[in-house]
N, C-alpha and C positions, 0 to 999 in steps of 0.2 A: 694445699687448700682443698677440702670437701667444695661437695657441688652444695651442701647449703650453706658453708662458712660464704662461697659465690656468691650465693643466689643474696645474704644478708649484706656483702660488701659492695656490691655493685647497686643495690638498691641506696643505698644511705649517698651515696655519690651522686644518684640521679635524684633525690630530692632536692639536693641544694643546688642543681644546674636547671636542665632545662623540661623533663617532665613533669607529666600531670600525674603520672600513672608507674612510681618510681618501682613498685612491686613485680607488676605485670610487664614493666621493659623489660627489670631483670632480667626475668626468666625464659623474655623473647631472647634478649640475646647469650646466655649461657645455654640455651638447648641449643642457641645456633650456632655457635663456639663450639659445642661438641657435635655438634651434628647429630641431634638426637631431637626427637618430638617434649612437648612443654611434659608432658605425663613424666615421662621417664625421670626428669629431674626429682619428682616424688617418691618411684620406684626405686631408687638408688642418691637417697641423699647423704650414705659417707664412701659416694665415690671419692677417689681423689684424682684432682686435674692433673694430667701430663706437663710437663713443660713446653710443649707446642699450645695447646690448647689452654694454660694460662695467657702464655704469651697471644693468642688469638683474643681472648677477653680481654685483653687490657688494651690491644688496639680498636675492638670495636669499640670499647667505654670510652676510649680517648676523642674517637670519632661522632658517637651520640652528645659527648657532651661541648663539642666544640659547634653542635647545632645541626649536622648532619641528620636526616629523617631516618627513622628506624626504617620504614620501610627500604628505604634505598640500601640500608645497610646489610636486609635480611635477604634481597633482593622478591618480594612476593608482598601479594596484599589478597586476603580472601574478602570478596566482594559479591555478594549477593549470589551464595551458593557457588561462587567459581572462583579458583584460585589465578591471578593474573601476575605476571614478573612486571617490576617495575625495576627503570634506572634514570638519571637523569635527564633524560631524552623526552620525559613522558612527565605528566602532570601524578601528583598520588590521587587517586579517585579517594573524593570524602565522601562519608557518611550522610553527607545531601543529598549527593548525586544518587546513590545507590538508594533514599529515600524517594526520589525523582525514578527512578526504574521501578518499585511497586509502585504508586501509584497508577503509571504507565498502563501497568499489567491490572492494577484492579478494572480501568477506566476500559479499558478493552476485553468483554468477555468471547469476544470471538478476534482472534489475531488476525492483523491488519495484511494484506499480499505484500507490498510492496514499504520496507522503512528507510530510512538515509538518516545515517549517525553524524552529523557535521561536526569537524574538529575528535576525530573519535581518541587522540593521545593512546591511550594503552588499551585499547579496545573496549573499555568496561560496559558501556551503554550499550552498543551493537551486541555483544557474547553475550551478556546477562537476556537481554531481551531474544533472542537467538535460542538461548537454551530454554526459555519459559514456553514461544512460537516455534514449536519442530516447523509449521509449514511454511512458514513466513520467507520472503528472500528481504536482502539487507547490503545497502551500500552504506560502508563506511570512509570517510574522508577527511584528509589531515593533510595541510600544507608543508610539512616535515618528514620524509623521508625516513630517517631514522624511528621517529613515531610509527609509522603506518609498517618497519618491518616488526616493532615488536607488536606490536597490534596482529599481525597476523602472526605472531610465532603465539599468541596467545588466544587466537580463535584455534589454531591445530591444538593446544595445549588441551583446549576442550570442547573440541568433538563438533565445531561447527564450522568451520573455515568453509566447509565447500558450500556453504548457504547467504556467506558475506566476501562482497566484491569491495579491495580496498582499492580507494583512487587518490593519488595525489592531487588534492587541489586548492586553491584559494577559498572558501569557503563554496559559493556554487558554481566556480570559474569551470568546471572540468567537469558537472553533473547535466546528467539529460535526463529526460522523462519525468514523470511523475509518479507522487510517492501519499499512500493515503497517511504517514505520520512520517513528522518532520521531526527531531528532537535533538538537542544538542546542549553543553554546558562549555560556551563559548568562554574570553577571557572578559570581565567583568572588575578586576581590582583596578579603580584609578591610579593611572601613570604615579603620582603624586604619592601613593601610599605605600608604594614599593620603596621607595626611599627609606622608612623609617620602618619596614617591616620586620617581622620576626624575623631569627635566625633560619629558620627553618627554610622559611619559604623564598629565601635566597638560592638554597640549592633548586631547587625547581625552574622548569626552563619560562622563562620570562614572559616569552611570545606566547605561550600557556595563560596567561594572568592580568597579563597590560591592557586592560580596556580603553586607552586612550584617556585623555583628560579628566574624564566626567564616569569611566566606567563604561559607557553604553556604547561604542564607537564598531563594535563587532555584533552588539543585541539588534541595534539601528539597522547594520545591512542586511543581518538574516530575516527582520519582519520584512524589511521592504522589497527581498527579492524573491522569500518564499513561495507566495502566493501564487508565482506562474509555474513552481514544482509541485503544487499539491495536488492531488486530486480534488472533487469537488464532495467536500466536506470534509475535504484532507483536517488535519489535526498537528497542530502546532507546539508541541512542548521547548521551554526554556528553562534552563537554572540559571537565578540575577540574583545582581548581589543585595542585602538585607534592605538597603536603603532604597532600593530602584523601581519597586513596586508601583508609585504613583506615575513615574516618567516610563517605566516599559507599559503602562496600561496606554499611556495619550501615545504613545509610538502607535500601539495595533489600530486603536483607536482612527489615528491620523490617516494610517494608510488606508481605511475603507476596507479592504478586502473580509476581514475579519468580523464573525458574527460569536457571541458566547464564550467574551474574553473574561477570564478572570486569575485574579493574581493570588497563591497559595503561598499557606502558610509552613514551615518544618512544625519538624515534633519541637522546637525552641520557642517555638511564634513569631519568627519573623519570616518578613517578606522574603519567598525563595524561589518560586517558580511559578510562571507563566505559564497558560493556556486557552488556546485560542482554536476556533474553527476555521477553515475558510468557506466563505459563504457559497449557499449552492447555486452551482449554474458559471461559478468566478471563472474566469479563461485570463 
């Protein structure tokens, strides 16, 4: 088999399972099958495959289409000019999130001393913001272990490790000081919805995504406990889920601390992230 007889066989496969985008998985995973950049498959399309390298294809297709996340398969996700490894230990960072980091950086034209990544999973938040702020220092924090080692194999990967301190913790259990931006994209999918979820988002680690009942059960403890880590005007970002915009407004709301909350919209228009001040003078 050519690499386009490939690249035409593997695509007609993934239309009728489980992608959006049956063309451009292809050709993610027959470069990655051969080990070669997406380009190359253009440069040489009557290569012909090896019989390792068939045999490679037809177990990753076997595995995209039994619901397996391409990312997981390719092991890497490029996110906001950085390239991060992801495996199932680690949450895949979406294209929200990495929407929620410019913003970040628009909202800030002068970078912040002092940020704390809550829940950082594969480092994305922390690195991305990290590489935008050379001077900035940066605590990232993850209750999982296994998260926070690829987290930091993925701050060395690019060029900032030595400016982000990872801590194992419960979300603020294990942090001191104070921090003038708080931001995090905690778990938010109702217990209830996991049940009946995509394929996909089965492989993904659970504790990542289980917002308790209602979704909000991890949004609830970071408004309520922030406010004694921020500095005074410190700055509050959240990514919540579509629906939760009215009930994470009455959260900030309830708690007082917060002055100049408001709930944003993605490039889709729904409700997806949170942002809040804490007021001056708060202790």
């Amino acid at each position: 088999m050519t690499v386009r007889d490939g690249v035409r066989w593997v695509t007609e496969r993934l239309r009728h399972t489980v992608s959006e985008a049956p063309r451009w998985e292809a050709e993610v995973l027959l470069s990655h099958a051969l080990d070669v950049e997406r380009a190359a498959l253009y440069a040489s399309p009557e290569r012909v495959l090896s019989a390792r390298e068939w045999e490679r294809l037809q177990m990753l297709l076997a595995r995209r289409c039994a619901g397996e996340p391409l990312q997981y398969l390719i092991g890497y996700i490029e996110f906001y000019n950085c390239r991060l490894e992801v495996a199932p230990a680690v949450l895949i960072p979406r294209p929200e999130t990495e929407e929620l980091v410019e913003r970040i950086v628009k909202d800030f034209p002068d970078a912040p001393a002092r940020v704390l990544d809550l829940g950082t999973g594969s480092g994305a938040i922390a690195i991305a913001l990290a590489r935008a702020w050379p001077t900035s220092s940066f605590v990232a924090s993850d209750i999982s272990e296994d998260a926070l080692a690829l987290a930091h194999k993925n701050a060395v990967l690019n060029g900032v490790a030595e400016r982000i301190r990872f801590v194992r913790s419960d979300w603020f259990s294990e942090i001191d000081g104070r921090f003038d931006l708080i931001v995090s994209n905690p778990p938010y999918v109702p217990t209830q919805y996991l049940a009946s979820a995509p394929r996909e988002l089965r492989y993904e680690p659970r504790i990542a995504l289980d917002g308790g009942e209602d979704g909000l059960e991890a949004l609830a403890r970071i408004i309520q406990e922030s406010p004694q880590y921020l500095c005074s005007c410190g700055a509050l970002y959240l990514e919540i889920g579509s629906d939760h915009g009215a009930s994470v407004r009455a959260l900030l709301q309830r708690s007082g601390a917060f002055a100049q909350i408001e709930i944003l919209r993605d490039v889709s228009g729904h409700d997806r992230f949170a942002r809040a001040i804490n007021k001056e003078g708060d202790v």
